[in-house]
C-alpha positions as CSV (number, residue, x, y, z in Angstrom):
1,X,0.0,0.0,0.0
2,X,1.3,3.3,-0.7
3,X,2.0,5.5,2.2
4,X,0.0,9.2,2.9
5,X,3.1,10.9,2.3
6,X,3.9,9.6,-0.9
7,X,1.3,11.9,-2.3
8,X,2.8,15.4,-1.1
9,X,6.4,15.8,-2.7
10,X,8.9,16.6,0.6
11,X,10.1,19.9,-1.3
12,X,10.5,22.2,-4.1
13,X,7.7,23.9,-6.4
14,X,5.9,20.7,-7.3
15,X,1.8,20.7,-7.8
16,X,-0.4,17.8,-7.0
17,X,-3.1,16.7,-9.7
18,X,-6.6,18.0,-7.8
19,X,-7.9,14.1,-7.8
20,X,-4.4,13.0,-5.8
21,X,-5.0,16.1,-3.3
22,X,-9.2,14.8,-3.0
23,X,-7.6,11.1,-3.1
24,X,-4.9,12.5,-0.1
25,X,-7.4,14.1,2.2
26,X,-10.1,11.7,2.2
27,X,-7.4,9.0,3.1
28,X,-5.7,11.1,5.9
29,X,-9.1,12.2,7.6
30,X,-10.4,8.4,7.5
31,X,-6.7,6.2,8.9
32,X,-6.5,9.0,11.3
33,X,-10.5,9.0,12.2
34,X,-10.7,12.0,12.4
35,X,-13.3,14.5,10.6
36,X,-12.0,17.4,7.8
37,X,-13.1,19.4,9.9
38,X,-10.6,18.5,12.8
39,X,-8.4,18.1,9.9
40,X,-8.7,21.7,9.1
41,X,-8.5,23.0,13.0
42,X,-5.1,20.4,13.3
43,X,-3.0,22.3,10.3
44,X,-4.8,26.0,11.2
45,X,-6.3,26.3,7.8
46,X,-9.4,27.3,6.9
47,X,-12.1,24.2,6.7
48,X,-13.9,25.6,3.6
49,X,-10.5,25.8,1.9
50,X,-9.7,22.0,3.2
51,X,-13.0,21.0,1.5
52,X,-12.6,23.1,-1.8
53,X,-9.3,21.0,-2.1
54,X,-11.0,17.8,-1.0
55,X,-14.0,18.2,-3.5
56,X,-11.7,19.7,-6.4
57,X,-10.4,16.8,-9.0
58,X,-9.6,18.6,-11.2
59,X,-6.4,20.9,-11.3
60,X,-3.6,21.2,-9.3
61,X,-2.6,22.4,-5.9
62,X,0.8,24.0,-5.2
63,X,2.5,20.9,-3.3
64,X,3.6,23.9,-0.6
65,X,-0.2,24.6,0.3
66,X,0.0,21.2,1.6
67,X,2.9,20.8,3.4
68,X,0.8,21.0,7.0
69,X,-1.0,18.2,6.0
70,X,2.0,16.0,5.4
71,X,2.9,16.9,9.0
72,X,-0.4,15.1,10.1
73,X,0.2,12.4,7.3
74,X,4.0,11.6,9.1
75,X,2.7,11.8,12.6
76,X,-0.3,9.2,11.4
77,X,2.3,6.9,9.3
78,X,4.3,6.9,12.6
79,X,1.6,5.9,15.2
80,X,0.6,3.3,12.4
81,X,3.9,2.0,13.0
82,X,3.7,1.7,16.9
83,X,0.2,1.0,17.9
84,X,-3.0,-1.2,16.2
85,X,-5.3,1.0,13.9
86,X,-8.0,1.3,16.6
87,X,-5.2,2.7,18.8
88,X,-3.7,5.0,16.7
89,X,-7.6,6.6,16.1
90,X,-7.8,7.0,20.0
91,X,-4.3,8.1,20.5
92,X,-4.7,10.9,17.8
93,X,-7.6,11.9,19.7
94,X,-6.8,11.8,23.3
95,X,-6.0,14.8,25.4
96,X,-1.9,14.2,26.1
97,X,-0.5,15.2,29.4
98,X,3.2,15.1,27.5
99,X,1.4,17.5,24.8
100,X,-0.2,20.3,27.0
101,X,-2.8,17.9,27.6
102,X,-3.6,18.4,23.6
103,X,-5.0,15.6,20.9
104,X,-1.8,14.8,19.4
105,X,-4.1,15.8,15.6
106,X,-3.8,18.8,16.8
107,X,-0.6,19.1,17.9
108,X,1.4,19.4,14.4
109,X,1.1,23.1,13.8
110,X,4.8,23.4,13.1
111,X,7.4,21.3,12.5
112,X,8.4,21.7,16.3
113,X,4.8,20.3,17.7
114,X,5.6,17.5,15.2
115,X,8.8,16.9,16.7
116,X,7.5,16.4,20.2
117,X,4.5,14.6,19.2
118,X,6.7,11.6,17.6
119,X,9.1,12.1,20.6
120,X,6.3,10.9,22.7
121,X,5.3,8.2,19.9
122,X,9.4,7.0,20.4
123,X,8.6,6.8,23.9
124,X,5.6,4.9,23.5
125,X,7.7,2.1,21.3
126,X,10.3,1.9,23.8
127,X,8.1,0.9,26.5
128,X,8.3,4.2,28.3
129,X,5.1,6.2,30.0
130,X,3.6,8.6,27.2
């Protein structure tokens, strides 16, 4: 299976086809059970932009416009990696004392609140309290 990320280039000026970008959101919002709407409040953009871009198959988006949406795709891909799917849908969702006692969805506002979120995933695989 291809991974989330695979659909948002890591860098450069690169545009994704509108029907990847649908394809892209549809996928993120559904392994991380979440709704666009928390998708939208997680990467501080607005929700009627989120579902423009998840309606819109054709065109292109600038791959840049959805760089805080990788962010939640690598934080998901990484929980997928340490805990069952059911877990990584509560996890995601689940006030965290490590994370200002905030959902670790919305806790990828920067690169930074990435960062510490998959700190605490690391410290989940090792067997450590998170």
């Amino acid at each position: 299976m291809e991974t989330l990320t695979a659909f948002i280039p890591a860098e450069g000026n690169a545009t994704v086809e509108g029907k990847n970008v649908s394809r892209f959101i549809r996928q993120l919002a559904k392994v991380a059970g979440v709704s666009e709407r928390t998708l939208a409040q997680a990467v501080t953009m607005a929700e009627s932009q989120l579902s423009r871009m998840a309606a819109n198959k054709k065109g292109a988006v600038r791959a840049q416009t959805l760089y805080p949406l990788r962010r939640v795709a690598l934080l998901v891909e990484e929980a997928g990696k340490t805990l069952s799917e059911p877990g990584v849908k509560e996890w995601l969702s689940t006030p965290n004392p490590y994370l200002d006692d905030v959902p670790p969805i919305l806790h990828v506002r920067s690169d930074k609140e990435l960062e510490k979120a998959l700190n605490v995933l690391a410290s989940i695989r090792h067997g450590f309290p998170a």
